[in-house]
C-alpha positions as CSV (number, residue, x, y, z in Angstrom):
1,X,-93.3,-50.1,-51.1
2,X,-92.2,-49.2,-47.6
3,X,-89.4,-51.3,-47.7
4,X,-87.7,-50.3,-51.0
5,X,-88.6,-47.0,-50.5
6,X,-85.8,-47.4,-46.9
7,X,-83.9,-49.2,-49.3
8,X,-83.7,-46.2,-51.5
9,X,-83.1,-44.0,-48.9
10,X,-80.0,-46.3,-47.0
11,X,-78.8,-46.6,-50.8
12,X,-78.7,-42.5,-50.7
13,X,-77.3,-42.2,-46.8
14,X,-74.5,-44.9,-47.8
15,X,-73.9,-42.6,-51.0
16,X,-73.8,-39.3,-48.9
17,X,-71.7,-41.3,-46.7
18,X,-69.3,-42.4,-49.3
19,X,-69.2,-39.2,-50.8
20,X,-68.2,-37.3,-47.3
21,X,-65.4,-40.2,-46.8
22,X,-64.0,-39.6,-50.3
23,X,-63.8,-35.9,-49.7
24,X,-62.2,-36.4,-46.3
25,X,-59.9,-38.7,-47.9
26,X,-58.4,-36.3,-50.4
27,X,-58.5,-33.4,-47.9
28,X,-56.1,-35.7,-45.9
29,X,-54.2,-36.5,-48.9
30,X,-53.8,-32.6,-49.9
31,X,-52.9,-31.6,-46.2
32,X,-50.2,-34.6,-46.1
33,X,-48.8,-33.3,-50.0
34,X,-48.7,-29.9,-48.1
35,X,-47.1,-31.1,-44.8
36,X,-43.9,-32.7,-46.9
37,X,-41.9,-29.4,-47.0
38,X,-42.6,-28.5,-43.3
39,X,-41.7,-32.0,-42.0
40,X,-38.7,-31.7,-43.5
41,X,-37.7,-27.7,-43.0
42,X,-37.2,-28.5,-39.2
43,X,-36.2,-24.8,-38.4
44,X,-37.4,-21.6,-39.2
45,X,-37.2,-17.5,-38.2
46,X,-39.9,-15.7,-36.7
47,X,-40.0,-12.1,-36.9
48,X,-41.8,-9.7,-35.0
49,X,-41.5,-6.3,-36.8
50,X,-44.1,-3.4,-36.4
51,X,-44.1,0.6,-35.2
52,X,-44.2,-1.1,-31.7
53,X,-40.5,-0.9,-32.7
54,X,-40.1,2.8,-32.4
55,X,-40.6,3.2,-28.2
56,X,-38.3,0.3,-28.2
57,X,-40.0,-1.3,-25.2
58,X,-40.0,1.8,-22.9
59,X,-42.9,4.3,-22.2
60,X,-43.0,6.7,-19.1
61,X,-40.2,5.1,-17.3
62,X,-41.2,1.5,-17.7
63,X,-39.2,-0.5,-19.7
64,X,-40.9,-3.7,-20.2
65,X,-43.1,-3.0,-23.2
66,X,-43.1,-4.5,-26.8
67,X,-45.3,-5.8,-29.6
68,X,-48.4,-5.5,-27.2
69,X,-47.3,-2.0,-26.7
70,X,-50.8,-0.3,-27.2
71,X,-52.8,-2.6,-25.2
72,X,-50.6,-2.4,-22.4
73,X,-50.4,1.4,-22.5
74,X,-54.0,1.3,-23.2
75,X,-53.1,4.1,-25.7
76,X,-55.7,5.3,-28.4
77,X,-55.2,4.9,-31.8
78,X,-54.8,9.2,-32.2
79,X,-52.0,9.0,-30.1
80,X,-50.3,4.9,-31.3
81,X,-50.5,6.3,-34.8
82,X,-47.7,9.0,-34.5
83,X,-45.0,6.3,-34.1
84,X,-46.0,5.4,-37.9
85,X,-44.8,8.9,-38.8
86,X,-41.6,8.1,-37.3
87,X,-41.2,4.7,-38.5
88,X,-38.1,4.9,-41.3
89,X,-36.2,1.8,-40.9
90,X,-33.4,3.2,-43.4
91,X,-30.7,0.5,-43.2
92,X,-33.4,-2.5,-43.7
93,X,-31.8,-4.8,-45.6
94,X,-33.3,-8.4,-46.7
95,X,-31.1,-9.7,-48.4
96,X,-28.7,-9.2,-45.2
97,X,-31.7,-11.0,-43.0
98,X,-32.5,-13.6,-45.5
99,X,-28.9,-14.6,-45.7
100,X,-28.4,-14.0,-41.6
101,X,-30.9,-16.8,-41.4
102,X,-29.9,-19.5,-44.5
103,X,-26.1,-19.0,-42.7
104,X,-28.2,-20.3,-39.7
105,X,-29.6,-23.8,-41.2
106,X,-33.7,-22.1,-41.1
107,X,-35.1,-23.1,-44.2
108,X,-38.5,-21.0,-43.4
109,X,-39.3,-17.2,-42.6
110,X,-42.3,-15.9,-41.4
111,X,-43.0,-12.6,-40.7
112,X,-45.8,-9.7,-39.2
113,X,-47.9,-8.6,-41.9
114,X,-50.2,-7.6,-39.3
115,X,-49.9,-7.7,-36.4
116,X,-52.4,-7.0,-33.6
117,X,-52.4,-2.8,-33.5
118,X,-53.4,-3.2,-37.0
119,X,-50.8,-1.6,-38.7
120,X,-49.9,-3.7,-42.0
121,X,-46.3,-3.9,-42.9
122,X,-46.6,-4.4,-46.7
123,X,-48.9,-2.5,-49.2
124,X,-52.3,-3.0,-48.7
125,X,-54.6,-1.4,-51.0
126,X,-57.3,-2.3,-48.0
127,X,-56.3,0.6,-45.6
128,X,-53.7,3.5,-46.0
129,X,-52.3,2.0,-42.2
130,X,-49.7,0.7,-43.6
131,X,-45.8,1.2,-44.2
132,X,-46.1,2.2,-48.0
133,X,-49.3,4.9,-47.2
134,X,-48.3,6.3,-43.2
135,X,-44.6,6.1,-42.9
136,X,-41.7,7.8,-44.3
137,X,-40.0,5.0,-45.7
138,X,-42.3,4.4,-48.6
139,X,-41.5,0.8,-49.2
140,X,-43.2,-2.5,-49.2
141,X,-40.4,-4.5,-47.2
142,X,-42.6,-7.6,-47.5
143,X,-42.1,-7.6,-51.3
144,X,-38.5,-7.2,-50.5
145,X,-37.8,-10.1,-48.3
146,X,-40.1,-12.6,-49.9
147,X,-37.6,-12.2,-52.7
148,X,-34.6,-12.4,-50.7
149,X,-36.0,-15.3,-49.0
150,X,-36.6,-17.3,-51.8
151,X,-33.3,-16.4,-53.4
152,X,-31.7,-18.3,-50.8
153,X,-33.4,-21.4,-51.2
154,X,-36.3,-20.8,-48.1
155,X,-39.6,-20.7,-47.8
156,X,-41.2,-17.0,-47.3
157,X,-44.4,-17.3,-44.3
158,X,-47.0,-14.7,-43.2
159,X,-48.3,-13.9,-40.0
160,X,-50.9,-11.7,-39.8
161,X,-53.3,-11.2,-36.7
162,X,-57.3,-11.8,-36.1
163,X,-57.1,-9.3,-33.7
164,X,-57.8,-5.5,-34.9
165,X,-57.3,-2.9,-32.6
166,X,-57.5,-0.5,-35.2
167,X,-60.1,-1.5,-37.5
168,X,-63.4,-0.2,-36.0
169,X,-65.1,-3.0,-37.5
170,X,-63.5,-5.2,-35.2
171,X,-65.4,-5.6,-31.8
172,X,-63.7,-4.9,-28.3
173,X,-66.1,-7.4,-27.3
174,X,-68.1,-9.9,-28.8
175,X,-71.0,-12.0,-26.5
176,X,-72.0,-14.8,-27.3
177,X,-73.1,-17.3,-24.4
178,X,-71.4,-15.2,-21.7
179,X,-68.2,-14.9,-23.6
180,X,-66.3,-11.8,-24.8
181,X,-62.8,-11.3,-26.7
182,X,-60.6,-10.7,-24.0
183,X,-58.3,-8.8,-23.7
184,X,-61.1,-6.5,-25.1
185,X,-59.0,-3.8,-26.0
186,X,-59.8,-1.4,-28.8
187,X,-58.0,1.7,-29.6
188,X,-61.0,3.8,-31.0
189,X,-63.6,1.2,-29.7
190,X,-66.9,1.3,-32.2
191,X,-70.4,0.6,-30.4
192,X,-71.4,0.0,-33.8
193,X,-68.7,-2.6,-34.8
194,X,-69.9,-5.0,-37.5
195,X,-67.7,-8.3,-37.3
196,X,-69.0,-9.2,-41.2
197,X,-67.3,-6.5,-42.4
198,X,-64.3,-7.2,-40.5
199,X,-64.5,-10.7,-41.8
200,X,-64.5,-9.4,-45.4
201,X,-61.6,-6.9,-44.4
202,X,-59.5,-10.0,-43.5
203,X,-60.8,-12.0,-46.7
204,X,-59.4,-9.1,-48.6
205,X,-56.0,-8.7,-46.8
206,X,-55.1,-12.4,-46.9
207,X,-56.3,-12.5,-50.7
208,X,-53.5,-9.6,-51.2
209,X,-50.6,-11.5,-49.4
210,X,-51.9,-14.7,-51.4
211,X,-51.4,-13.1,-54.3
212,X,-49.0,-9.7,-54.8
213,X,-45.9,-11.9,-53.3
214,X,-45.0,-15.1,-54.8
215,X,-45.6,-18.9,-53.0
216,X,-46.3,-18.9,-49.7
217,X,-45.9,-21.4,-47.6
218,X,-48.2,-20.8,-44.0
219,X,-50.4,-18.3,-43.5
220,X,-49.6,-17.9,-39.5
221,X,-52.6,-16.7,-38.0
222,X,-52.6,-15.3,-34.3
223,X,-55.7,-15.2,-32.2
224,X,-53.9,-13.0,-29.6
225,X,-56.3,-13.4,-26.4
226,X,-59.5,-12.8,-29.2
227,X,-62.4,-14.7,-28.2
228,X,-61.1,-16.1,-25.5
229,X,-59.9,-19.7,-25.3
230,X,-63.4,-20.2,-27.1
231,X,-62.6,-22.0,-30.5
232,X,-66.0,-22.5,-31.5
233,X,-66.7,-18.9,-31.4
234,X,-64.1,-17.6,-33.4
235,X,-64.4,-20.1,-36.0
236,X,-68.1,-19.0,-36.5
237,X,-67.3,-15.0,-35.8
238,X,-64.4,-15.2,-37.9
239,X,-66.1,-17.6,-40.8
240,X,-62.4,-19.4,-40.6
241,X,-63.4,-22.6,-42.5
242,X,-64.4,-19.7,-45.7
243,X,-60.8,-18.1,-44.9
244,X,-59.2,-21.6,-45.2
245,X,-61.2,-22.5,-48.1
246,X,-60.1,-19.0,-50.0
247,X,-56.6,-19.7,-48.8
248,X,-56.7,-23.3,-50.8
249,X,-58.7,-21.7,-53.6
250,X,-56.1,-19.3,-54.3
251,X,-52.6,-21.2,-53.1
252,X,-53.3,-25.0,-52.9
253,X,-50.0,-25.5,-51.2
254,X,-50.2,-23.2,-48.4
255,X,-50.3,-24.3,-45.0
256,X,-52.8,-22.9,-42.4
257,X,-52.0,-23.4,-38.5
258,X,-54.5,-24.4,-35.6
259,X,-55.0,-20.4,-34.5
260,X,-58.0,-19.5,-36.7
261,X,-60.0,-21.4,-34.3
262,X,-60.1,-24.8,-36.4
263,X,-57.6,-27.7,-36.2
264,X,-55.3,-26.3,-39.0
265,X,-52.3,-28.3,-40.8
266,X,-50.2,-28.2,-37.8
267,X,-50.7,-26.7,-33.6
268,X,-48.3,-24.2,-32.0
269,X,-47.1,-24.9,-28.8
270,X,-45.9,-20.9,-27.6
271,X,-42.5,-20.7,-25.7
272,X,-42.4,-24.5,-24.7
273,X,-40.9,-27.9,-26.4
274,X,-43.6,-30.5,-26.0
275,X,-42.4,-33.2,-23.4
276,X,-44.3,-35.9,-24.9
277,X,-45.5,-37.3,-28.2
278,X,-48.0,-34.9,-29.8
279,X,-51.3,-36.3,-31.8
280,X,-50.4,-34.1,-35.0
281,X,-47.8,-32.2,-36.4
282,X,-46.4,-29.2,-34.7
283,X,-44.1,-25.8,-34.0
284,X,-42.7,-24.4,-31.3
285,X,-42.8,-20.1,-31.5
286,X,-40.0,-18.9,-29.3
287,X,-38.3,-16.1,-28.7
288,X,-34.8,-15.2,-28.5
289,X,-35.0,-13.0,-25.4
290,X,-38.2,-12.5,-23.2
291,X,-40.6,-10.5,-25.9
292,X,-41.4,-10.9,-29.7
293,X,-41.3,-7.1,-30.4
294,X,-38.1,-5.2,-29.9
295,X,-37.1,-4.1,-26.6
296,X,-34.1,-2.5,-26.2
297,X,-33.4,-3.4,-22.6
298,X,-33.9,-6.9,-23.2
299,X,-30.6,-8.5,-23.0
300,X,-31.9,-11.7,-21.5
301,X,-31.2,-14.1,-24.5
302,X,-31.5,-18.0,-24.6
303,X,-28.4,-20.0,-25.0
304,X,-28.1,-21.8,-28.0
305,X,-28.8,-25.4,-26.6
């Protein structure tokens, strides 16, 4: 009796175990149908664009600043907020950009959603911080380039920050076996901060840019100092295996990268060409000059080689 009853049970384990490997197997098969675009796309534009863009680098007579502008000011969000109201990009066009970057040989754009102050450069129906709700220009220019983008034969990308420094739901600090988000910035920090809600927050924001703009093809996510270096931890604060899940739910096709805290479809080396063979796919994210945001001191670009 003993023995079949082990035999039924190894007869279930071996089941379990087939059942895990078959699911692993078409994972694989779904991230490799996913990766063929990317492998072949080569080149791509990154753009940084946000109401960092209105001090244009310079604050009190330093002139070093950009997309980390509040944190680096350590400005509140009372006082950060005012640039929205003067945020009027007038002569935006993306059809210009979009063609700027076909004329180039990119066959990708991805582009700040949101970035790390919080302030969300399309219309979200989430929070009135956003271009359409706090700025004079009224317009959702993510609508307006995903179009553009596509028109010229690219693929349209969004990168949007787990960092909040807005949201009050969003801890300056998190512990968890000695380890806090660093930088630990907040711009109206909340005692109270409950990270749930902020994970629903982000739920409902990438659910919005899955689904208001056409295909995309990555969902760039950007850990920016959160957490640490602690992957583990902001996988489990940030529920990121749900987000990816919601992500395929919603837009099979999409890549994720490695910054949510889990492996992703691809890693992203920052600044730097890898020197030697990497273990999985990858991007480089570099800028042009010396910062990501606009700085308008910042002549200091790369040559083209």
């Amino acid at each position: 009796m003993f023995a079949s009853m082990n035999r039924i049970a190894l007869a279930a384990a071996l089941l379990v175990a087939a059942a895990v490997a078959t699911a692993r197997a078409q994972d694989n098969s779904a991230s490799a149908d996913r990766m063929a675009w990317f492998k072949q796309a080569k080149f791509g534009m990154f753009i940084h664009w946000g109401i960092y863009s209105v001090p244009a680098g310079e604050w009190e007579g330093k002139t070093n600043y950009a997309e980390w502008f509040q944190l680096q000011t350590k400005m509140p969000n009372a006082e950060y907020e005012k640039f929205a109201q003067q945020f009027n990009p007038t002569k935006f066009d993306a059809k210009a950009w979009a063609k700027t970057a076909h004329d180039a040989g990119m066959k990708y754009v991805v582009i700040t959603a949101k970035h790390h102050d919080g302030f969300c450069m399309y219309d979200s129906k989430l929070t009135e911080y956003d271009i359409v709700d706090a700025t004079p220009f009224k317009r959702d220019p993510m609508k307006e380039l995903a179009d553009a983008v596509r028109a010229e034969g690219m693929t349209f990308c969004f990168y949007y920050s787990v960092p909040d420094w807005h949201n009050r739901d969003f801890p300056a600090k998190y512990s968890q076996r000695a380890t806090t988000t660093q930088p630990g910035f907040h711009g109206d920090p909340n005692p109270d901060a409950d990270p749930e809600k902020y994970v629903e927050y982000v739920k409902g924001q990438v659910r919005e840019l899955l689904t208001n703009y056409g295909p995309i093809g990555i969902m760039w996510f950007d850990g920016g100092g959160s957490f640490a270096k602690n992957n583990e931890l902001r996988t489990k604060v940030m529920h990121a295996q749900e987000i990816v899940d919601m992500i395929h739910q919603i837009q099979p096709n999409c890549l994720v990268n490695n910054r949510l805290g889990l492996e992703g479809d691809y890693t992203t080396p920052e600044q730097k060409i890898p020197d030697a063979k990497m273990k999985q796919a990858w991007e480089t994210c570099m800028t042009l000059n010396k910062h990501w945001g606009y700085n308008k001191a910042d002549k200091d670009f790369k040559p083209p080689k």
